[in-house]
N, C-alpha and C positions, 0 to 999 in steps of 0.2 A: 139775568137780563131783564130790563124795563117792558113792561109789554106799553105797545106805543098803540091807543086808541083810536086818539085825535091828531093827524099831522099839523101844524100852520107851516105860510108860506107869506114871506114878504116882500110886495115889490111883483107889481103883476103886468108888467112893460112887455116888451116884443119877448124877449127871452123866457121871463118870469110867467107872464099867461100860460105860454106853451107847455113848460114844464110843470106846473099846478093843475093844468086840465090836463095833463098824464096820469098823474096820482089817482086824481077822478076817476078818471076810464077804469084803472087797474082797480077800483073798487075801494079805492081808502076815502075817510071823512077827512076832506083838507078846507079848514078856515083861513084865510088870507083878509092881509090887510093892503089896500095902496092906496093913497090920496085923490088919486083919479077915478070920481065915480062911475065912468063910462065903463073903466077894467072891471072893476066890483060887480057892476052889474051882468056881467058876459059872462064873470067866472059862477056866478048864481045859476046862469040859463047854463051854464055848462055842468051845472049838479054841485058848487061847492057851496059854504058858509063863508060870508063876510063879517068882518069884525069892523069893530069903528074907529081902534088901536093898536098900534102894537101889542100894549095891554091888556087888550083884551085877548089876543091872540094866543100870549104868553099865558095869559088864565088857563087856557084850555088845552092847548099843546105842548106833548111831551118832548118830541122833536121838530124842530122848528124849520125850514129853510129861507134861505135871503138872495134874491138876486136882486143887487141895487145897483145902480150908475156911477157910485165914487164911492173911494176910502171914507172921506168923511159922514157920508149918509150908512154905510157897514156899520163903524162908529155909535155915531146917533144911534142909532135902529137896536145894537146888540149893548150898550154901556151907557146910554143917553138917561136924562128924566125916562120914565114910563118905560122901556130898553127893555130886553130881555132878563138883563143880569137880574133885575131884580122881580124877576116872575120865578112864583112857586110851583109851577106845574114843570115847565122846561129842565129838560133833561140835558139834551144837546142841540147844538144850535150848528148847521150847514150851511157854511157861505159859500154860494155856486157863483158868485160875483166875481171879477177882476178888479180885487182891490191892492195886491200887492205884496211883497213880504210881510214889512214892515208893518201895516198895519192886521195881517195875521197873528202878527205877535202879540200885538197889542191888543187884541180884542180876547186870544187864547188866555192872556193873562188876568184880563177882568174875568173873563167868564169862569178860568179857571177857580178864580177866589172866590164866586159865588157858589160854587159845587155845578159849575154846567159844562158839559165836555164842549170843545171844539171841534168840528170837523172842515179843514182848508179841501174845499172842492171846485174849485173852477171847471167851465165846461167850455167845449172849441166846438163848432160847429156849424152855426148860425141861426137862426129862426129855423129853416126847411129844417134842419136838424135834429131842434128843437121839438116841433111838431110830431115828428118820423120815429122818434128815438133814437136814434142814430148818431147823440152825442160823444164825441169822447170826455170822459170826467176823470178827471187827475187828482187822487185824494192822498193826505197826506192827515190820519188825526192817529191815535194813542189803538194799540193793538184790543182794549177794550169796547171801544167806541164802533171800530170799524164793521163788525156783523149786525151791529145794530141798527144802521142807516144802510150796509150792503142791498139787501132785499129793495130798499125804494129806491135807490141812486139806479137801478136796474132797470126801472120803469122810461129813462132818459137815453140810456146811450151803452155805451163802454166803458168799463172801469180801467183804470189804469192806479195802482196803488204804488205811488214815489215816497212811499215814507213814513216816518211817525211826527216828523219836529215842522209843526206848522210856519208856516212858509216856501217848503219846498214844491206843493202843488202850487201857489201862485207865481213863484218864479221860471218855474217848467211854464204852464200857459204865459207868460209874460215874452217868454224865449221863442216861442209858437208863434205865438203875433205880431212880434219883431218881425218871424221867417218871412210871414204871410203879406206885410205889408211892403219889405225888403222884394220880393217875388211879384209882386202887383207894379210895385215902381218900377224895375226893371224890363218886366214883360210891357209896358205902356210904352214904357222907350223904343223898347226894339218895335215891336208893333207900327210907331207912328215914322219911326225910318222908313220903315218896311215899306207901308200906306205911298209915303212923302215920294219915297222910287217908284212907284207905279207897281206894287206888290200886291196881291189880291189878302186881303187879312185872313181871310175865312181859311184859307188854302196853305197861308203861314202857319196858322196854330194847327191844320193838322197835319204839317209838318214837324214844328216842335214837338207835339203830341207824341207826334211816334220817334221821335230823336232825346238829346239828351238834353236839351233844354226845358223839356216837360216838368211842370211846377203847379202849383195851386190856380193861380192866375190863367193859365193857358189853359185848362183841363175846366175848370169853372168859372171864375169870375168874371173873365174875360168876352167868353164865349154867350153867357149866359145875359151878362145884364149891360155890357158894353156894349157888343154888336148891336145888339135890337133899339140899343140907349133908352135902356130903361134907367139906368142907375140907381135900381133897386134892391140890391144884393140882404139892403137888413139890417147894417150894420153904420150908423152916423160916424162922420169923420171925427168931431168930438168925443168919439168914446176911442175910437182909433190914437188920437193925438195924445189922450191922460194912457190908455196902456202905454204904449211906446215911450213915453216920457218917465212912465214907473220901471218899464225893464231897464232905459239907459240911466236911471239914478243908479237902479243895482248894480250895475254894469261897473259903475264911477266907483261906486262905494266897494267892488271888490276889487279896484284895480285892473280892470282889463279895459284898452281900449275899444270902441265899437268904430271906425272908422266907416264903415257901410252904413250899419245903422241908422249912422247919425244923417248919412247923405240921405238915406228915405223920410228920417222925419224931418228934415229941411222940406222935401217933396210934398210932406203930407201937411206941412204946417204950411206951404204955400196952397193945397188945394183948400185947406180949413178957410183962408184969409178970402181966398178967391170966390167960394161957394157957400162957407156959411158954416158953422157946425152942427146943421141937422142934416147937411148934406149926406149923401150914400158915400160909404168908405171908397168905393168906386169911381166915385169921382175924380179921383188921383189921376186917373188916364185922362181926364181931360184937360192937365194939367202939360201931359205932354203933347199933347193933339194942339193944344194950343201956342204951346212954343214951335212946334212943325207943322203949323197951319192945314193940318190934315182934320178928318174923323175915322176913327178907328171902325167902321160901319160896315152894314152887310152891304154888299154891291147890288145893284137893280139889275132885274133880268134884261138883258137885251132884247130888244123887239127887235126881230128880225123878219116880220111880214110888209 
């Protein structure tokens, strides 16, 4: 077994901060690289090393991790000029990203040729998560690799181990977020019925709550960043729209129809058009709020003096 010194990390965004200043806490030397100097400089006041490259990162870390925004930037990042594949120190290289099967394969096979293991690790949970530890991570790399990153992917969350043959952790999350967006669109609907009848919302979902409608949305999203409208859950709808899009290719590509599915990313591709792609995944409900002329909102007290 490698003894692993120096971790890196790349990609220090809402997800990627949280889980780098984990590593910190738990006492490892983690050097990170991300283009945005504002991340770089937090992750210093939070006790890491900044690099000024991928390059340089890969100079110094045995294992490496990536939590990036798209396939193409995983890509870039791990098989690109300056890329991982071609650093001497890197061992193995953890992609905590939602990038998809396909380009798990593709990156396992560069990296492979270069002597650097793969590890397919996506993680569900959202920033709070992120923060808390409290991730679930879905890994899926070669029965050698796996005690060797076990010990740090522990610092994030819960392990959930689907595999050896990379792709099967990004497809499992890919199926996750289908559920969770699928569960959000729905719970919006019924919700702004509900509102639109003269239904108290707060009193609805804890009624779902405790019946058999109870689902991701009603138990948190709902409750948490709708009512108050904050629509701050964490998570842009643009990152929402490329998952959902990468699990119904796989979907197409095995032959299975998603007929639901596809009705929520209609949903989610009208709240993208509507709000913006930086918008909160959350947003979606206002997508029904707006076709039933309601707000899904917490009611004001009555004064009754």
């Amino acid at each position: 077994m490698v003894e692993h010194k120096v971790l890196g990390f790349i990609g220090l965004g809402s997800m990627g901060s949280a889980m780098a200043a984990r590593l910190v806490t738990a006492g490892h030397q983690v050097i990170a690289y991300d283009p945005n100097e504002a991340a770089l400089r937090a992750f210093v006041e939070a006790g890491g090393k900044r690099a000024a490259s991928i390059a340089e990162v890969g100079a110094q870390a045995t294992i490496v991790f990536l939590s990036l925004p798209t396939p193409a930037v995983v890509v870039e990042a791990s098989t690109g000029t300056g890329g991982l594949s071609s650093s001497e120190a890197t061992k193995i290289v953890v992609d905590l990203s939602t990038s998809g099967p396909r380009t798990a394969v593709q990156v396992n096979a560069a990296l492979s040729a270069a002597g650097i293991e793969f590890v397919d690790s996506p993680v569900s949970g959202g920033r709070a998560g992120a923060l808390e530890g409290r991730l679930a991570l879905m890994v899926a790399c070669s029965e050698a690799a796996y005690p060797q990153v076990e010990p740090f992917l522990q610092a994030f969350g819960k392990i959930f181990n689907v595999g050896t043959k990379p792709g099967d952790a990004q497809l499992m999350k890919l199926l996750n977020n289908l559920l969770s967006v699928v569960a959000l669109a729905a719970s919006s609907e019924a919700l702004a019925v509900g509102v639109k009848a003269g239904l108290d919302p707060e009193v609805m979902l804890d009624v779902i709550n405790a019946s058999s409608g109870r689902n991701s949305a009603t138990v948190d999203k709902i409750p948490r960043f709708v009512l108050p409208r904050t629509f701050d859950f964490g998570f842009a709808t643009a990152l929402s729209v490329k998952d959902v899009k990468l699990c119904l290719d796989e979907c197409d590509a095995l032959g299975v129809p998603m007929l639901v599915g596809s009705a929520a990313r209609t949903m989610l591709g009208i709240s993208h058009a509507s709000y913006g792609p930086h918008s909160d995944l959350t947003s979606i409900a206002r997508v029904a709020e707006d076709w039933a002329g309601v707000e899904i909102a917490k009611r004001q007290p009555v004064d009754v003096a």
